[in-house]
N, C-alpha and C positions, 0 to 999 in steps of 0.2 A: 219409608227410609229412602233417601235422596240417594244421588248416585253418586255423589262427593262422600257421605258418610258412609257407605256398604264400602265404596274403595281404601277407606282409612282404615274399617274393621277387618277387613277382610286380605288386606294389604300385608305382604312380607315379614316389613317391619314388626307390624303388629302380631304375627305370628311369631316371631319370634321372640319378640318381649313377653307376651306370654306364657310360651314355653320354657323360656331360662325362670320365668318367675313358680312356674309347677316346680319344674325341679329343684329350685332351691326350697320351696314348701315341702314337697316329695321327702326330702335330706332331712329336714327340721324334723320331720314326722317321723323317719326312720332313725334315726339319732334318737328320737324321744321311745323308741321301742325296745331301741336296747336296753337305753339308760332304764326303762322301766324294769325289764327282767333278769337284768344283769344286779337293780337296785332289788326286786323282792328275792332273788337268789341270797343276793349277801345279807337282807334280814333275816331269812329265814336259816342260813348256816348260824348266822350271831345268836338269834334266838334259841336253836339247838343246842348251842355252845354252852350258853348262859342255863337254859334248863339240865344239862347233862351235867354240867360244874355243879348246879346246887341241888343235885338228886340224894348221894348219899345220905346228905344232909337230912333232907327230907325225908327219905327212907327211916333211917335211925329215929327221927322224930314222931314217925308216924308208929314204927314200930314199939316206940317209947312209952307213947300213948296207949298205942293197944295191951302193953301189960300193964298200966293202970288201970284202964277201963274191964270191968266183968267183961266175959263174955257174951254176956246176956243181954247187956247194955249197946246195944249194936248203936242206936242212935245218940249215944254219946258219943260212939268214936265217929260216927258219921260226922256232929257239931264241929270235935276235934279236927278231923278234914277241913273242914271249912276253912275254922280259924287258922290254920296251917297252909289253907292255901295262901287266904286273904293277906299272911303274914309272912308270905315267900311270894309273893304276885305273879303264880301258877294257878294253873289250872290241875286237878287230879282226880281222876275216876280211878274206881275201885273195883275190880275184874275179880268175878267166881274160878276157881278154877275152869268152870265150862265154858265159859265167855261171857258169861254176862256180867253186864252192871248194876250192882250192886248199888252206887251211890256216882252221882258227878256232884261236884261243887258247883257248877255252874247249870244243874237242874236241867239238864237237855236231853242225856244220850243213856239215863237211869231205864234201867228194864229192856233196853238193847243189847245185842248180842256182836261180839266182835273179836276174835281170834287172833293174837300177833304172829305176825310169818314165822318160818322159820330161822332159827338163830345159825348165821354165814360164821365164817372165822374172821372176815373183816370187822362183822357185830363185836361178836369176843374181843378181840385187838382193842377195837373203839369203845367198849364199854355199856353200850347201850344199841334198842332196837329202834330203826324210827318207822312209821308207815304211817299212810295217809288213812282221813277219817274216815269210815263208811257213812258217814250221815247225809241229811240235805243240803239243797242247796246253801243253808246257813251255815252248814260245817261244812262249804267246801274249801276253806283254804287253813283246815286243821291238820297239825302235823303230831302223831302220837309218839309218844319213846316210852320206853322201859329196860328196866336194867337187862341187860344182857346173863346174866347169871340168876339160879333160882336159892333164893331166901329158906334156908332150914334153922328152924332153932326147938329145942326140947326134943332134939332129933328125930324132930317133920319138921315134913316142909309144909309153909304157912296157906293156909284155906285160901286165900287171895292172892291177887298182883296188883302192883298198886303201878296207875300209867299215869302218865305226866304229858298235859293235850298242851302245844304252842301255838297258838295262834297268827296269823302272818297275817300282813296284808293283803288286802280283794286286787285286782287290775283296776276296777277305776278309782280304790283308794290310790295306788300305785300313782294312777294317771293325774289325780287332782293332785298329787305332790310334786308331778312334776313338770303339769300347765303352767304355772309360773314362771321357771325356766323355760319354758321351750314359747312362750308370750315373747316376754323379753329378747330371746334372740330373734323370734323372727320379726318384729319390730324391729330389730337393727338392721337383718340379714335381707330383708323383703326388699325396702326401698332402694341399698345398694346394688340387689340384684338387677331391680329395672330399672334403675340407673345405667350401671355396667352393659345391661342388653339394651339400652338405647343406644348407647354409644357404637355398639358392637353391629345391632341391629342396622343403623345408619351406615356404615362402613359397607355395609351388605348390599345394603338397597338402595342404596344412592346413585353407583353404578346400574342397579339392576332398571332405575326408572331411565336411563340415559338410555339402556339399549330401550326397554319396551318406548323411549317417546322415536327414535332412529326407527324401530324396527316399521313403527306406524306409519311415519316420514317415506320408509322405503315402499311398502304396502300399495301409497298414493303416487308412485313414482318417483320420488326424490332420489336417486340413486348413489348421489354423493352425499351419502351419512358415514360419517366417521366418529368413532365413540373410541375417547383415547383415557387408557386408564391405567397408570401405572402401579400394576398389580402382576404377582408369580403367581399367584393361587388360581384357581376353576374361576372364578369372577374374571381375571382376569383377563386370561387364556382364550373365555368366552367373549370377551368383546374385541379382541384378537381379530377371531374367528370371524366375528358377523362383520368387524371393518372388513376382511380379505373377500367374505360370501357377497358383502354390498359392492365392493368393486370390480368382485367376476359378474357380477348381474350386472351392473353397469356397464362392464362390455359387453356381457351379451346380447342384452338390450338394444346398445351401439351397433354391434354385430348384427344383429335384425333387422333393424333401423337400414342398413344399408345395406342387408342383401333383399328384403323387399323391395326399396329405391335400383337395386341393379337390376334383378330379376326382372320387374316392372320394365324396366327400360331394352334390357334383353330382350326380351315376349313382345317388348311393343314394335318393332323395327321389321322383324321377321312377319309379326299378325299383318301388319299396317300392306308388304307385300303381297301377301298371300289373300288378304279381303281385297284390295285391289284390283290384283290377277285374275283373282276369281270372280270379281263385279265383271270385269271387262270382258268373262267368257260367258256372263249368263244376260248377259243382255248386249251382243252382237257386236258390242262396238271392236273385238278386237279384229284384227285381220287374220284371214286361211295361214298367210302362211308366218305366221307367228305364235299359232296355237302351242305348236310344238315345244317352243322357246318359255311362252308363259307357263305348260303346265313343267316343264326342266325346273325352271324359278320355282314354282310352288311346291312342288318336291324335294328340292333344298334347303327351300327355310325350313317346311316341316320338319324334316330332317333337324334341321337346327336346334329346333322347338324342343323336338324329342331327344336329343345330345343332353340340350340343357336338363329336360326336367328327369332324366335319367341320373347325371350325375349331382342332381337336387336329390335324390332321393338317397342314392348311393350314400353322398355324406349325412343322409339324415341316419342312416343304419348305422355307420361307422358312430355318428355321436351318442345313437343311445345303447352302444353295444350288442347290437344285433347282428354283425357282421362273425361267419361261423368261420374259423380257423382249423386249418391242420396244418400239425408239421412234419418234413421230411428234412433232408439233406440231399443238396441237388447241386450241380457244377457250374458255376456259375458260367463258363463257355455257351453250355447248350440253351442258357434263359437268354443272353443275349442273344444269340443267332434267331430265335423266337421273336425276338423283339424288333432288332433290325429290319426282319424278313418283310416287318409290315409296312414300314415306310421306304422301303426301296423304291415301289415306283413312282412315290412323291420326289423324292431325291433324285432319280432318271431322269423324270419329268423335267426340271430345273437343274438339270445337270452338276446336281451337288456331289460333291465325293463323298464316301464315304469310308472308313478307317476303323477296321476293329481288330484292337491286340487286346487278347486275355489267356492270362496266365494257366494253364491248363491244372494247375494244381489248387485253380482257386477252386474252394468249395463253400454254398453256403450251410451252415448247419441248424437244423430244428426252424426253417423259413416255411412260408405259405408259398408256393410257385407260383401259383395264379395271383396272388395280391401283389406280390414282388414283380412278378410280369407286365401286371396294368401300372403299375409307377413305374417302372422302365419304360412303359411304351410313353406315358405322356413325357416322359420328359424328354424322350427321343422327336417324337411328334411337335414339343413346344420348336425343340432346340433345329429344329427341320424349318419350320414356318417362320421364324426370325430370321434363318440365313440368306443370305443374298444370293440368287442365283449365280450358279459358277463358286459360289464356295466351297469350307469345309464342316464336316461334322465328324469326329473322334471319339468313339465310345474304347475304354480301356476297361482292364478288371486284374485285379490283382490282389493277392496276400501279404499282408505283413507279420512276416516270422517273429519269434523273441516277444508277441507281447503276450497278454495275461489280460480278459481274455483274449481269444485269438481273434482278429477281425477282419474281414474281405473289404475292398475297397471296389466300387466302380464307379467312373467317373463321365459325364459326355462333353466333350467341347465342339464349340462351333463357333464359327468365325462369324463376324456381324458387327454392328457398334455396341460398346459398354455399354453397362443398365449404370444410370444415375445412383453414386453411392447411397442415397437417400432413400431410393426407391429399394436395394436390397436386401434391408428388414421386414419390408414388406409385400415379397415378391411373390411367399409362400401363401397369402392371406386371400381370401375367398372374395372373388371378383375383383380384386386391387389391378388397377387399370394405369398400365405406366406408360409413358414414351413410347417406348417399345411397342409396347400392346396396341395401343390404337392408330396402329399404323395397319393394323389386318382384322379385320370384322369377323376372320374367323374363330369357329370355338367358343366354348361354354364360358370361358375366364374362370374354371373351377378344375383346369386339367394338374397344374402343381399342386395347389391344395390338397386333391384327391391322393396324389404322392403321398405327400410329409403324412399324412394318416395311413397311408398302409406302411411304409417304412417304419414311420413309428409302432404302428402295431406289432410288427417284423423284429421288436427291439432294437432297431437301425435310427440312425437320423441324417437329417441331409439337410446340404444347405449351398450356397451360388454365389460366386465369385467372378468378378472382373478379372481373365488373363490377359494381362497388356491390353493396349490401347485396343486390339480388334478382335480378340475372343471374350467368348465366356463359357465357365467353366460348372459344371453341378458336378457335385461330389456324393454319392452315396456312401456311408459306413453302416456292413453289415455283419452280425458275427459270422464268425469264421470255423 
């Protein structure tokens, strides 16, 4: 079997064409079960009807016969039966008082022994008794009746019972009467089924082969697959989905793409120093008194090295949720004064002022302190390294009353030149390298980044704006 053939048998469509085509066989055949038992039910009432209608009849004739016939003469009145039945198109066996049979018309069930139940009130009401045959398989679809009332004349009652056998139809007589019908409909009912499930089927899987040839497309790299289906149902929903799942991979992808390209380039500037430095102290050429200087330099880049792949890892936690949280309620006065405390002597150093008013009633509620604290710090530490010495830096904090939920605000400003509004959507973005930025070689280029993911995990979000022409402004919203 080819691989083009196993996929046409094995394929959706074809499952499902066959399936609507079962169930409408399933149907046919189930319809034909009823109609079978429902049809030997109503024979065999009609057939009751019909013998119970012409029993007096019979009785009187039988009884008529037997005062013609001696006593003695058993097998003329037995002939009598015959003709009697043959001439009412009944069946009639003729029961001892002990049970046995004495004589059947039909030569089958003579010298067997067979007892009629006992007689209900519904019997009486109805006239007569019915019970099924005790015989073989041959008599299994005989139905017996007898008068419901016992026969006295010459005041006794008479030496026998005379019962009346109906015969009904077998199951697969049943069935061969009514394979014809149930031919005939499914002859009509078949083809339109797999008709109707082609069309149905198609609908189904026509989308279904656009996602599997995309999903392939995506597999090999192709990351711009887009599968557009206008559809409300799960079919549709789902190619929804894999358009939205193929264009978060394709940033992510993107996203990789260039933090390998930065990282690479990071690692390489700092390495390229330090083998160097390091060449020039193991093979003499450097000078005594520069030792000092070179191993300073190679102790900074390392440093650097180990910033960067620190908070390389950092956000690798935060992305696959491994980063462990608690939360408290804590004031937001005391996380700032924590945070400030750090970059003081950079700000001394550079003579930058520094300005903290917060609201003493600000509180943060159900925050992580330590996460909340490392995105204050960098954003203090960014907004520190962009100012121009002799400027400003303004960290404020405060609450805003009346809303729903309640929310804290903190916010740091500092004086410098505006970020390009171009550059502001992408300021929060992992390594994004602006104007700004490469104006200082310091730093990981991953310190905002690191923010917006712990604020965001903090339920907060943040974001950075141009105030006039020579500040800029990061705004933290945290609940309150």
């Amino acid at each position: 079997m080819n691989a083009r053939l196993r996929s046409f048998l094995f394929s959706i469509q074809t499952k499902l064409v066959v399936a609507m085509t079962l169930v409408i066989v399933l149907a046919i055949l189930l319809a034909g079960v009823v109609f079978v038992a429902k049809a030997r039910n109503d024979q065999q009432e009609q057939a009751l009807n019909r013998v119970a209608a012409a029993s007096p009849a019979i009785y009187q004739e039988a009884l008529a016969t037997l005062y013609r016939q001696p006593e003695q003469n058993a097998s003329g009145f037995d002939q009598s039966l015959d003709r009697l039945a043959k001439a009412q198109n009944v069946r009639i066996l003729l029961l001892a008082n002990d049970g046995t049979v004495q004589h059947d018309t039909a030569n089958a069930l003579t010298g067997r022994r067979m007892v009629p139940p006992p007689i209900s009130v519904d019997d009486v009401h109805r006239g007569y008794i019915a019970w099924r045959s005790p015989g073989g398989p041959d008599q299994r679809d005989l139905t017996l009746i007898t008068a419901a009332s016992t026969f006295v004349t010459g005041g006794r009652q008479l030496p026998f019972t005379i019962v009346l056998a109906v015969q009904t139809d077998t199951i697969a007589g049943a069935w061969l009467n009514v394979l014809p019908g149930l031919g005939l409909a499914a002859l009509v009912a078949i083809p339109l089924a797999i008709l109707a499930a082609l069309v149905f089927a198609r609908q189904i899987a026509q989308p279904l082969r656009k996602l599997d040839a995309a999903s392939q497309a995506l597999a090999g790299g192709d990351f711009g697959q887009r599968v557009e289906v206008d559809r409300d149902d799960e079919v549709g929903r789902l190619a929804r989905s894999f358009t939205r799942m193929a264009s978060r991979v394709g940033e992510r992808d993107a996203q990789m793409r260039t933090l390998l390209t930065n990282v690479s380039h990071d690692l390489k500037t700092p390495m390229t120093s330090i083998t160097g430095y390091a060449q020039s102290l193991t093979d003499g050429t450097a000078e005594p008194h520069d030792v000092e200087r070179i191993a300073t330099v190679i102790r900074e880049e390392a440093e650097h090295v180990n910033g960067l792949i620190a908070d390389l890892l950092y956000l690798g936690e935060i992305d696959a949720g491994q980063v462990l949280t608690h939360e408290e309620d804590v004031p937001l006065d005391a996380l700032v004064t924590r945070c400030v405390r750090r970059i003081e002597p950079t700000a001394h150093a550079r003579n930058i002022a520094l300005q903290v008013d917060v609201s003493p009633d600000a509180t943060l509620a159900r925050i992580d302190p330590d996460k909340l604290e490392r995105a204050l710090t960098n954003v203090l530490d960014n907004a520190t390294k962009f100012t121009p010495d002799g400027g400003d830096v303004e960290v404020r904090g405060w609450r805003e009353n009346g809303t729903l939920p309640a929310r804290t605000y903190c916010s740091v400003r500092n004086s410098g030149a505006p970020i390009p509004p171009e550059d502001l959507p992408r300021l929060f973005d992992r390594f994004f390298r602006g104007d700004r930025a490469r104006r200082s070689s310091a730093g990981s280029g991953l310190g905002l980044a690191i923010s917006r993911q712990l604020v965001e995990l903090n339920r907060g979000k943040i974001d950075a704006r141009n105030d006039g022409d020579d500040h800029v402004l990061f705004t933290m919203v945290l609940p309150g």
